[in-house]
C-alpha positions in Angstrom: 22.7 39.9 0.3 20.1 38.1 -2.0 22.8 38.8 -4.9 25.5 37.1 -2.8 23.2 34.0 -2.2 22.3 33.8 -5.6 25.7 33.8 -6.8 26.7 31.1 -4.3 23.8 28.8 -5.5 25.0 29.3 -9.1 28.2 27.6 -8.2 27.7 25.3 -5.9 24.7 24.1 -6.4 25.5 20.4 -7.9 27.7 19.9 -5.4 25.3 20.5 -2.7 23.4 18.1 -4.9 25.5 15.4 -4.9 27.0 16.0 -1.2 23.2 15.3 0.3 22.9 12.5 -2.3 25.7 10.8 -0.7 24.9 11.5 3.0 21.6 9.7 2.5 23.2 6.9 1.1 25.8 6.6 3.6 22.6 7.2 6.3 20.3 4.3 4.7 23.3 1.8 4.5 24.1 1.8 8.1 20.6 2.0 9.2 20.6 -1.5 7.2 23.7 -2.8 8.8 22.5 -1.6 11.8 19.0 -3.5 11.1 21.2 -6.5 10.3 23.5 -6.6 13.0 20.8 -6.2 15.8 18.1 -8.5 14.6 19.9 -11.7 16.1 20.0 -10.1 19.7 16.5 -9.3 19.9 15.2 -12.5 18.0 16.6 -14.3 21.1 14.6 -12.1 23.4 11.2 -11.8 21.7 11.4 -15.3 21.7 11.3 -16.0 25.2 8.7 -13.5 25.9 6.0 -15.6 23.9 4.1 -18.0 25.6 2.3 -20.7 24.0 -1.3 -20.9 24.9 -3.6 -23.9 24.5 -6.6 -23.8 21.5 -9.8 -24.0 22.4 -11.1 -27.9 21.1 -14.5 -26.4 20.3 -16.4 -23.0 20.7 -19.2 -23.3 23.3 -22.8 -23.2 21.8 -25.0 -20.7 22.7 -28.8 -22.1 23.4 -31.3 -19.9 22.6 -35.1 -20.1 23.9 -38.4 -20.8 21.6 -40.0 -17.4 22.5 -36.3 -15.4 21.6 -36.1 -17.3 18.2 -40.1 -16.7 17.2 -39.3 -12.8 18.0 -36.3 -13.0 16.1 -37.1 -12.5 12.4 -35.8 -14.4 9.5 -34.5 -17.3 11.6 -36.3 -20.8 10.5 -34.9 -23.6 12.9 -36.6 -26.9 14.5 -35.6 -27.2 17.9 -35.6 -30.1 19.6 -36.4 -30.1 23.7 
């Protein structure tokens, strides 16, 4: 059995080679045609899924005591009441 297989892979095996050589070529041009041909339907779509939302004008300030700030170390600020 393992003599029969041997002999089988000393003849054929360039043209098992080149025959999955050219089935993955075949496979990765129509997975780009495919890519292609499909990205204009879906564009459409996604784009009516998005919503626009509104930006913020200004991020809210956070006011922060006397007593936290003199507990909290390495912070130098004058406050003003």
């Amino acid at each position: 059995m393992y003599e029969a297989f041997e002999n089988l892979t000393e003849l054929y095996l360039s043209e098992f080679i080149l025959a999955i050589l050219i089935i993955s070529i075949i496979v990765v041009v129509m997975s780009i045609f495919h890519v292609i041909m499909t990205s204009h339907d879906k564009h459409q779509v996604v784009a009516k899924k998005i919503k626009l939302t509104k930006k913020q004008s200004k991020e809210p300030k956070i006011k922060y005591s006397k007593e936290f700030l003199k507990r909290v170390k390495g912070i130098d600020l004058d406050l003003k009441k």
